[in-house]
N, C-alpha and C positions, 0 to 999 in steps of 0.2 A: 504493500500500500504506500511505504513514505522507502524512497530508496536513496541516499546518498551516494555517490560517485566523484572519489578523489577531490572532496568539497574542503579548501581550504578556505581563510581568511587573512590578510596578513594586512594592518594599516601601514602608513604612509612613512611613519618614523622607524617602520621595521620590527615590530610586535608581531609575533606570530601568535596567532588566538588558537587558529586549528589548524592540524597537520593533514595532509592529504587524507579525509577522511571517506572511508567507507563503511556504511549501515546501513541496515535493510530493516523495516520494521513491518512484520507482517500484519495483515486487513485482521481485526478485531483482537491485536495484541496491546499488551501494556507495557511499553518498555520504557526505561526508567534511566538516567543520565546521571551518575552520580561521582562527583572527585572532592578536592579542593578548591580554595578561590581561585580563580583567576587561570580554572583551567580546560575553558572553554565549552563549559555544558551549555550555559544560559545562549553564548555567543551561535551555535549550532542549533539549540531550538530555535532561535530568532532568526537564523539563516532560511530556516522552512521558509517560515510565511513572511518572510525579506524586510522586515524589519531592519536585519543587517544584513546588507546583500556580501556574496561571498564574492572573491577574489580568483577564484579556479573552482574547479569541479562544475557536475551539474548535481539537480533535486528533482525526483520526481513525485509523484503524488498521483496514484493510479495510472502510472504508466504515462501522464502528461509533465514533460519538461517544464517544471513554472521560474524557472531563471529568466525564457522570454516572456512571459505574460505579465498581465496588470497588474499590481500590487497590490491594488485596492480592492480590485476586483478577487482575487487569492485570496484575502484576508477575511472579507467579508462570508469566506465557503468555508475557515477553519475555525473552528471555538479557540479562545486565545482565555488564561487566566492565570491569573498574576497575585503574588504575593499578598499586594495593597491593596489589591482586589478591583479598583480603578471605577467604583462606584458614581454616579452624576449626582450630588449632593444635592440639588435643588430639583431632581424629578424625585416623585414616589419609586416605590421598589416595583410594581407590577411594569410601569414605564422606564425602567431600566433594562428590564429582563427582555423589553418587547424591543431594543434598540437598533441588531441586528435586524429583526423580521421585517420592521419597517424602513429601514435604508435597504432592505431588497424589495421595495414596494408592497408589500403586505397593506390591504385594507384595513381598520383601525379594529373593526370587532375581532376579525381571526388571528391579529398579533396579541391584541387583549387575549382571547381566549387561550392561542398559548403560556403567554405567560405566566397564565393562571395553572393552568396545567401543570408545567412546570416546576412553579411553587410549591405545589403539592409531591410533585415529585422529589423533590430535596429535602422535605422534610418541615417546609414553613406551610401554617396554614393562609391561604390566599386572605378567609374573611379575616384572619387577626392581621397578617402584613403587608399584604397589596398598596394602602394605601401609607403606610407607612414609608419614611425617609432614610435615608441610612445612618444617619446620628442617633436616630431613635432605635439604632439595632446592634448587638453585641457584636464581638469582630467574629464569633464563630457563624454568626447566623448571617454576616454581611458575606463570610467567606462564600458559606451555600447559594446566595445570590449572586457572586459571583460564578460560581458554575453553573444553575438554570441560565443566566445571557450567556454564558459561551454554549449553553445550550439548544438554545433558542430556535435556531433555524433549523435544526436538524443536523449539525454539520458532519461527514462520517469522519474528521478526523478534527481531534482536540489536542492541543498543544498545551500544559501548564509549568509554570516556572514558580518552582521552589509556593505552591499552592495553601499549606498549611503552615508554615514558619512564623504565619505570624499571629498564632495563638497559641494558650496555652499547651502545656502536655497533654493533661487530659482530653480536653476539645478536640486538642489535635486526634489524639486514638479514634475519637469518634466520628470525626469527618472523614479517617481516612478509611473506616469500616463501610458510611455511608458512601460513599467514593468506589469502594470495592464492590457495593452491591449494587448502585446504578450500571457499575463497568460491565457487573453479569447480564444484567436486565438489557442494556443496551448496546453492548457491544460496540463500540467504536473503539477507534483505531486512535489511543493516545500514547503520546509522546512527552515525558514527565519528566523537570528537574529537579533533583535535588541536592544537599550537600549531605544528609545522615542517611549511611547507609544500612542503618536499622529500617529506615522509613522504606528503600528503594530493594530490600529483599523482601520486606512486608507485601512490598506494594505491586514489584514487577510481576510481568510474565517471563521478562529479559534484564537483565540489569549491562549497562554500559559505563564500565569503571576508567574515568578522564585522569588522566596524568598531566602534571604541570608542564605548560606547554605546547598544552591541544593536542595531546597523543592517545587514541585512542589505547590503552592497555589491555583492556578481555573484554568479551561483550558474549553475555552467556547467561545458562537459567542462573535462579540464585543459588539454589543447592554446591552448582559446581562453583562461583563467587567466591564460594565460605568455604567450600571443602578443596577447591584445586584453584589457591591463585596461581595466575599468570608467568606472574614474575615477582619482586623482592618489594615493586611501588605494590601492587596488590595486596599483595600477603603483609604489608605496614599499615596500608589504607584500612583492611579490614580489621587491623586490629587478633588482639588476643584473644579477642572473647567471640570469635567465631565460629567458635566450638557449643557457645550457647546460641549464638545466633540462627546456629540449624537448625534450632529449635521450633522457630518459627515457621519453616518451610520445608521441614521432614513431616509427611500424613504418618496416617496409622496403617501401618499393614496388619490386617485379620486375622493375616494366618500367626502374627507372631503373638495373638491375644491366651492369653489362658482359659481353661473353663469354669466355670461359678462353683461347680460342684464342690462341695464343704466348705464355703464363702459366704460367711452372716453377709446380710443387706447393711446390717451397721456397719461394718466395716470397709464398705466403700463411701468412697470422698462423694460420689454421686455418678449423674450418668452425662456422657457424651455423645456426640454423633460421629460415626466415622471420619467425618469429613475434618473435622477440625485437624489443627496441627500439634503436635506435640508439647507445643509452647503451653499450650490452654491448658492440656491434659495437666503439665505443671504448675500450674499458679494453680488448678482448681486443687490439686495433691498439696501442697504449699497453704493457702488457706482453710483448707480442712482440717489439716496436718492428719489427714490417713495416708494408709499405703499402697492404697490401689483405685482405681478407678471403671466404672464400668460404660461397655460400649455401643451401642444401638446403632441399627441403621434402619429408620422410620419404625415401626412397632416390633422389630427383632432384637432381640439382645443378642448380638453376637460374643460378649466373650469379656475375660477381665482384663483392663493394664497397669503389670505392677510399673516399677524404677527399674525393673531387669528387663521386663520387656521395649521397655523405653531406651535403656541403653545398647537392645541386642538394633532396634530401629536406627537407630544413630549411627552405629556399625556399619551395618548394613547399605546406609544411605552414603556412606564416605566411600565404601569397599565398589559401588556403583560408578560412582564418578571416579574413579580410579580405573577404571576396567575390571575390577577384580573380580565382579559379581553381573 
């Protein structure tokens, strides 16, 4: 869907922002840009939609070259959202969200009724916010209206840069849960910055880890991210605690579940859905303080997870990316 080809940037005084870059980002993926300052993530999502026009390479976007096309015209087909979220402080919130639909000529009731729509889709209720302003809205709820207007038009491919930074931790976990379940519902094709790379294996399908200098360094699921860096910038960028961080993005495999048989009900911390990740399994074992956990998939009880099953998954998920397994 979004394909890079040998896309550098280099200004004028000899900054090189990005190195001959190539990336491929497939139609209904989430893939996630994540390094240090100044090392070219923000610069390459703003190359997309030419905000910063690139210096070499081309961009494609369904197969159409948009390096020769309008700018304006490009901008206005990709959902674009931002930090500050870039709110119009003297329109209400329903005529924010409706921005895009009517600078592509949208009639006033079917941009109204999206927006409206919309609003409900992120989580705000229309009759309590619609007419509300954006001073009158906390920064997590101003965030969520900034994704309904990158919403808005339908666009199939969303661009956000560094999207939750600027709220809380908490808030943040929430948005970026609500985030992950619009992405199921709606599948578009986004392209995401960030600088924590807790956030960008939470969050990818792909994670693309930027080296200082605009060098792309690995560009891969998260599992292998955490479990097979690249190189020596990888394996520092992620850090020591990558070992927990698989946590998040290792599932549960069935077959390695135990069975109930001679297992009080009391003594499980409670029940999960296969689906969850590892991570959960542990904070719910960690707030119960039991030592097992039990696992459902819709009205089946498939089976229990102790800390051995947990660490034989762990195993297992390195011994993968590895080839071993």
């Amino acid at each position: 869907m979004i394909r890079l080809e040998g896309v550098g940037k280099t200004y004028e005084d000899g900054t090189v922002a990005v190195q001959a870059l190539d990336l491929a980002v497939p139609r209904h993926a989430l893939v996630v840009l994540v390094g240090p300052s100044g090392c070219g993530k923000s610069t390459t999502l703003k190359m997309v939609n030419r905000l910063i026009e690139p210096t070499a390479g081309r961009i494609f976007l369904d197969g159409q070259d948009v390096t020769n096309v309008d700018p304006v015209q490009l901008r206005r087909g990709i959902g674009y959202v931002i930090q500050q979220v870039g709110l119009f402080p003297h329109q209400d919130i329903v005529t924010n969200v409706a921005t895009v639909p009517s600078l592509l000529g949208w009639d006033k009731p079917r941009a109204k009724a999206r927006a409206l729509e919309l609003l409900d889709l992120v989580g705000l209720d229309p009759s309590v916010f619609a007419g509300r302003f954006p001073h009158q809205l906390s920064g997590g709820q101003r965030q969520r209206v900034g994704v309904a207007r990158a919403l808005a038009a339908d666009p199939p491919v969303l661009l956000m840069d560094e999207p939750f930074g600027a709220v809380d931790p908490v808030v943040r976990g929430r948005l970026q849960d609500e985030f992950l379940r619009l992405q199921r519902d709606l599948g578009k094709t986004v392209l995401m910055v960030t600088h924590d790379i807790d956030e960008a294996v939470r969050m990818g399908d792909r994670v693309a880890v930027f080296a200082t200098g605009g060098r792309l360094a690995q560009y891969d699921v998260p599992a292998a991210v955490l479990g097979a860096p690249a190189d020596d910038f990888v394996e520092e960028f992620v850090g020591q605690r990558r070992g927990m961080r698989r946590l998040a993005v290792t599932p549960i495999d069935p077959d390695l579940l135990e069975p109930l048989d001679g297992v009080a009900a009391s003594a499980l911390a409670g029940t999960v859905d296969v689906d969850v990740s590892l991570e959960e399994v542990m904070a719910l074992l960690l707030r119960e303080d039991k030592s097992m956990v039990g696992v459902t998939q819709g009205p089946r009880f498939l089976g229990v997870l102790t800390p051995n099953g947990i660490h034989q998954m762990l195993r297992a998920s390195v011994r993968a990316d590895r080839g071993d397994a």
